[in-house]
C-alpha positions as CSV (number, residue, x, y, z in Angstrom):
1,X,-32.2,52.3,19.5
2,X,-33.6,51.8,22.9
3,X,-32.4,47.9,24.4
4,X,-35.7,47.0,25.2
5,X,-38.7,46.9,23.0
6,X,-41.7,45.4,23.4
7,X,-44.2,44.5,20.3
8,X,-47.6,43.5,20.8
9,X,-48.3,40.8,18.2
10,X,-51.5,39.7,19.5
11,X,-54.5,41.2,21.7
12,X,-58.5,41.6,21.3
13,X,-58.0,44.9,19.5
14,X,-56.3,45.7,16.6
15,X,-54.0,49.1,16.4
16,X,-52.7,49.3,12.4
17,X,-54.6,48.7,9.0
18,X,-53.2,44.9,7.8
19,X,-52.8,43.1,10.9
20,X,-55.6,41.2,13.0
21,X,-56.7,40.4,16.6
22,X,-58.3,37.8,18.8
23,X,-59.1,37.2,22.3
24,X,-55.6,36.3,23.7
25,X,-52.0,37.8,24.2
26,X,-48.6,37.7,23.1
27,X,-45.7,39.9,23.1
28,X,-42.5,39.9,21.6
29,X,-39.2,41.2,24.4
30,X,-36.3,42.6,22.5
31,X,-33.5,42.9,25.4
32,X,-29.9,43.5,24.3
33,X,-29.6,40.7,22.4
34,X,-31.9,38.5,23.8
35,X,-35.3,37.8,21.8
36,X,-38.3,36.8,24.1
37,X,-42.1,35.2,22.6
38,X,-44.3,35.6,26.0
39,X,-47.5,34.1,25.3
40,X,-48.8,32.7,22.2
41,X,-52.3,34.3,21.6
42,X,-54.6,31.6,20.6
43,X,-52.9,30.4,17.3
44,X,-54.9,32.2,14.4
45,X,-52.9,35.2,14.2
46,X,-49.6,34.9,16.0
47,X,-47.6,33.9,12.5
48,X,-49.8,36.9,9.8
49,X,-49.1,39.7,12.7
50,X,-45.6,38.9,13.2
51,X,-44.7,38.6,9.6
52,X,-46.5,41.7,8.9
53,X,-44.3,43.5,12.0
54,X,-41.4,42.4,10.9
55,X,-40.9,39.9,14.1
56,X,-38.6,37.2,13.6
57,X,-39.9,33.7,15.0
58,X,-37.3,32.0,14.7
59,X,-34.8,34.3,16.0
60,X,-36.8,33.7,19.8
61,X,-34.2,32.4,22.3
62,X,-37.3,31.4,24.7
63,X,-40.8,30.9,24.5
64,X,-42.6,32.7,28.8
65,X,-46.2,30.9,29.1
66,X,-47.7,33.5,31.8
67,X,-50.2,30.2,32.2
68,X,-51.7,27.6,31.0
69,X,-54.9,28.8,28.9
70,X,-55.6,28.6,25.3
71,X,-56.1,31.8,24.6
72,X,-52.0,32.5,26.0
73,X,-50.6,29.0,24.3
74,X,-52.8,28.2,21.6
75,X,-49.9,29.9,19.1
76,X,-47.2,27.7,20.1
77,X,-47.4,25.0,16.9
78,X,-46.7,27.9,14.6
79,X,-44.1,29.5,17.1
80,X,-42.2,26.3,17.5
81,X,-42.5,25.5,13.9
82,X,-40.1,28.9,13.0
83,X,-38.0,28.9,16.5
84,X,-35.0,25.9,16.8
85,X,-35.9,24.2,19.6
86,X,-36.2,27.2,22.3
87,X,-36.5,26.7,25.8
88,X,-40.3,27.2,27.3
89,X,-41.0,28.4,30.4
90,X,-43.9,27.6,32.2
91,X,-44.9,26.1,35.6
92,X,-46.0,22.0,35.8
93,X,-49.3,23.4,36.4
94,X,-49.9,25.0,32.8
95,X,-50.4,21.6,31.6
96,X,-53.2,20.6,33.5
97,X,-56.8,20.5,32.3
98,X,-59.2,23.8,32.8
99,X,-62.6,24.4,32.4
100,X,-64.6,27.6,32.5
101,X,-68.4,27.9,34.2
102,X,-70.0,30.7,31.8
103,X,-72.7,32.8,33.5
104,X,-75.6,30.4,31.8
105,X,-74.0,27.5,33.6
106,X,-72.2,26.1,30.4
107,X,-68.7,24.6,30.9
108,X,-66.3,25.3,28.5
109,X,-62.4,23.7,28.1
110,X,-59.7,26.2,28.1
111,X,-56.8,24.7,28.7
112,X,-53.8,24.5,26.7
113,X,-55.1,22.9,23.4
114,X,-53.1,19.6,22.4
115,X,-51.0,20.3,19.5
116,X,-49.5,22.9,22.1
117,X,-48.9,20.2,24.5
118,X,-47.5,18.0,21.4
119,X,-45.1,20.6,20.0
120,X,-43.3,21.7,23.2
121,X,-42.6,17.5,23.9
122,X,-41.2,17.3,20.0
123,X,-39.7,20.5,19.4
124,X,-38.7,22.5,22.7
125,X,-36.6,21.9,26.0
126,X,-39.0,23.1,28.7
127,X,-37.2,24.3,31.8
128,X,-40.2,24.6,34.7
129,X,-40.9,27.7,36.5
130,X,-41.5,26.9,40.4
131,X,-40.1,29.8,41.8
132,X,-38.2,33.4,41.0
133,X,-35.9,32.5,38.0
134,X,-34.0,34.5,35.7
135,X,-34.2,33.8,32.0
136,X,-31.3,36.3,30.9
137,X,-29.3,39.2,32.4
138,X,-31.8,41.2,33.8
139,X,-35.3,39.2,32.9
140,X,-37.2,37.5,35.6
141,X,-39.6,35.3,36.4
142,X,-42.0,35.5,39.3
143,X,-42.7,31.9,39.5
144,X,-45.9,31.2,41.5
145,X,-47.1,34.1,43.3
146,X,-48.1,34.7,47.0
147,X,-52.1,36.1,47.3
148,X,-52.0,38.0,50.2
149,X,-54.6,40.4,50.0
150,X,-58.7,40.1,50.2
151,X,-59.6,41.6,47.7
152,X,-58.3,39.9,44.5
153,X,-58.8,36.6,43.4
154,X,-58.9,34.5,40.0
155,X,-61.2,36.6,38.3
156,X,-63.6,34.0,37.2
157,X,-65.4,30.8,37.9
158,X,-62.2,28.4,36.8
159,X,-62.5,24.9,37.5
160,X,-59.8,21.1,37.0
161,X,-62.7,19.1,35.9
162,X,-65.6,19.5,33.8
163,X,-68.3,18.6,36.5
164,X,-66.9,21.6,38.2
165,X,-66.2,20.1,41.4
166,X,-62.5,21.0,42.0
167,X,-61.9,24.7,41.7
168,X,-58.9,25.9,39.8
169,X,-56.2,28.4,41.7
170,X,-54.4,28.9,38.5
171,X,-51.1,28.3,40.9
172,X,-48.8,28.5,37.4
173,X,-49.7,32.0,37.2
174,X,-46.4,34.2,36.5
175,X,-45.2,37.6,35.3
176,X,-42.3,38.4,33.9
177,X,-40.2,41.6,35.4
178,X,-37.3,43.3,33.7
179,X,-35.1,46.6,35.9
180,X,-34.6,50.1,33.8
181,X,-33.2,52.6,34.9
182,X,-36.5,54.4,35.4
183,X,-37.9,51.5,37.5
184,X,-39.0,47.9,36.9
185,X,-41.3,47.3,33.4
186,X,-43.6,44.3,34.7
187,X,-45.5,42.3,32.0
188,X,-48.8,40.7,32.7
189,X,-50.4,37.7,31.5
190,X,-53.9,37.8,33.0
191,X,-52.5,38.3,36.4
192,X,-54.8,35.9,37.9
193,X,-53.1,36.1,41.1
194,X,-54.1,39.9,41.0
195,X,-52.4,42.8,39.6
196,X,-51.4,44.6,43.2
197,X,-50.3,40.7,45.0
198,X,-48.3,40.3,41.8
199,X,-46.6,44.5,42.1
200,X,-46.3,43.9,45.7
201,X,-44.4,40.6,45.4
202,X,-42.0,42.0,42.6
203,X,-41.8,44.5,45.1
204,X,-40.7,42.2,47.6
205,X,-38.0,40.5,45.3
206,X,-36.4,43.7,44.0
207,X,-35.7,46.0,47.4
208,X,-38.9,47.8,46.6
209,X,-37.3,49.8,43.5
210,X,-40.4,51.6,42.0
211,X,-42.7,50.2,39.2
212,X,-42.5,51.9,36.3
213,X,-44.6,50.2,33.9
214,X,-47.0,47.8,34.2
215,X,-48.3,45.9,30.8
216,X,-50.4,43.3,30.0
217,X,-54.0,41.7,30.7
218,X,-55.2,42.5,34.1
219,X,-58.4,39.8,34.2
220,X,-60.5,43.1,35.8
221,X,-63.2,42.1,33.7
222,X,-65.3,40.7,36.0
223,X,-64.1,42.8,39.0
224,X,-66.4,44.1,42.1
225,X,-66.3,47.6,42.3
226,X,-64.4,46.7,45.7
227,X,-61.6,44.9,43.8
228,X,-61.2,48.2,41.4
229,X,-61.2,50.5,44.4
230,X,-58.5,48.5,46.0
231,X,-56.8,47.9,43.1
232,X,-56.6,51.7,42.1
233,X,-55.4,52.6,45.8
234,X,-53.0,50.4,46.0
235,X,-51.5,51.3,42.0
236,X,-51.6,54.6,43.2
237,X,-49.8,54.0,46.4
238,X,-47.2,52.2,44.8
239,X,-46.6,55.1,42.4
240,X,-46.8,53.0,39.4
241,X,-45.9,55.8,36.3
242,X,-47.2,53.9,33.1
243,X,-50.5,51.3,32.6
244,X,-50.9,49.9,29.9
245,X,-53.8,47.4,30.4
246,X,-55.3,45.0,27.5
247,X,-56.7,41.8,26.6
248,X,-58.8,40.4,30.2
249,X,-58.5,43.7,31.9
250,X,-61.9,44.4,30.6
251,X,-63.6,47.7,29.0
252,X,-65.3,49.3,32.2
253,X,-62.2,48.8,33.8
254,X,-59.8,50.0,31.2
255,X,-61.9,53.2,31.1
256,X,-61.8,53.5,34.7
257,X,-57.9,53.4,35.1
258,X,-57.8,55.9,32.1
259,X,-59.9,58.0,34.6
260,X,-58.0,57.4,37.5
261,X,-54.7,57.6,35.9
262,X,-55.0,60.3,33.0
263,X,-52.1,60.5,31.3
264,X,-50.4,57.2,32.3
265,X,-53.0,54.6,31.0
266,X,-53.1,53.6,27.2
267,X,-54.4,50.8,25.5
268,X,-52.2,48.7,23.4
269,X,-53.4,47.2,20.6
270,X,-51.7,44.9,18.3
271,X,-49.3,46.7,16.3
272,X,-47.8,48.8,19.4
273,X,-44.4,49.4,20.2
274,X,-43.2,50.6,23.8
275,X,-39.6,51.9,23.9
276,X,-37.5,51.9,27.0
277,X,-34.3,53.0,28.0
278,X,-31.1,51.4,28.3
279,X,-31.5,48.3,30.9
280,X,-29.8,47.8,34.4
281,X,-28.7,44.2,35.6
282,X,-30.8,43.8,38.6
283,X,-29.2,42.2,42.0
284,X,-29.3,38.3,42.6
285,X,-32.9,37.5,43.7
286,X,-32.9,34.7,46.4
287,X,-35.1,31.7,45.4
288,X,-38.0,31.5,48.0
């Protein structure tokens, strides 16, 4: 059996007969003997897709919040309800209220609903994610990440108050990165700092070893056709081998790295299993 595994136990889209989907993400890490939750999905199917995989929620050793938005931590009552007090990652900033401008001018709350906020103070030790930190032998954290491009940006109009006054950087954004032998597996949240500052950073942090795989939402939804032009240069320039983009990445966009990338890209719907082989302990990262 390969040493890491990744399950994907929620995402829009459904992959196997029995199991369900909603607008969020989580995925369940299996790395040596380590057992990671990252994300939560929003909270109605997290616990009926896990049993039906076969996940054990309760065996998780830690709980990765990529950030702070329902839809990514709306699962964590019935995750901390099966796990013994596991640590949670997360930066200060996930727990912050958000709010949404929708296209019609309507504001909407999505920030991390309250029984989230309630379980983690009751049943979890959270440990706070402000910079690169590894979570076991070989699995890292970005902590925030640096947006040094011009082309990216949030992805959407996101907001700290609901008269939409203060605009929202999403600075607790994070990705989680683990080293293969084939070259570093990077999972995504929503990558609201941008998919290629978030590549490029790992980059930075890892001697530039090569990106194998890159997994996750990609929030390219909502992207300029300038933003998917740079964004398929610079994936191409970094030699990235494997996408497998869901959730926020959007369908015109997921159709357009399957063009640009035929052969690497898949979709990953719930239900889907990626393999990898056999792990190598990365060199100590610096905190920055």
């Amino acid at each position: 059996m390969p040493d890491l595994t990744i399950t994907v136990l929620v995402e829009n889209t459904v992959g196997r007969p029995g199991l369900l989907g909603e607008h969020g993400l989580s995925l369940w890490i299996e790395l040596g003997a380590m057992r990671i939750l990252f994300d939560t999905g929003q909270g109605a199917v997290l616990k009926h897709n896990a049993e039906k995989l076969g996940v054990r929620l309760e065996s998780a050793d830690a709980i990765v919040l990529s950030h702070g938005h329902y839809d990514h931590t709306g699962g964590l009552p019935d995750a901390l309800r099966a796990a013994n007090h596991p640590r949670i990652y997360a930066h200060p900033a996930a727990f912050g209220a958000r709010f949404s401008r929708h296209l019609n001018g309507s504001v909407v709350e999505i920030g991390m609903p309250p029984p989230a906020r309630q379980a983690i103070e009751t049943k979890a030790q959270l440990i706070p994610v402000e910079r690169p930190t590894e979570i076991g032998e070989g699995l890292w954290l970005t902590g925030p990440i640096p947006r040094l491009n011009t082309f990216e940006n949030t992805g959407g109009a996101f907001y700290r108050d609901p008269n939409c006054e203060k605009t929202d950087e999403l600075p607790d954004d994070q990705a989680l990165f683990i080293e293969t032998p084939a070259g570093t597996v990077v999972i995504l949240g929503c990558a609201h700092s941008g998919v290629v500052n978030t590549l490029a950073y790992i980059q930075s942090l890892t001697a530039d070893r090569p990106i194998h795989t890159v997994m996750g939402g990609m929030h390219l939804i909502n992207a300029s056709p300038e933003r998917m032009a740079g964004t398929t240069r610079e994936l191409r320039s970094m030699g990235v081998q494997r996408l497998l983009p869901c959730h926020c990445t959007g369908f015109e966009a997921m159709a357009r790295l399957w063009d640009e990338f035929f052969g690497r890209c898949a979709a990953c719907p719930v239900g889907t299993v990626v393999k990898l082989p056999l792990w190598q302990p990365m060199p100590s990262i610096p905190h920055r």
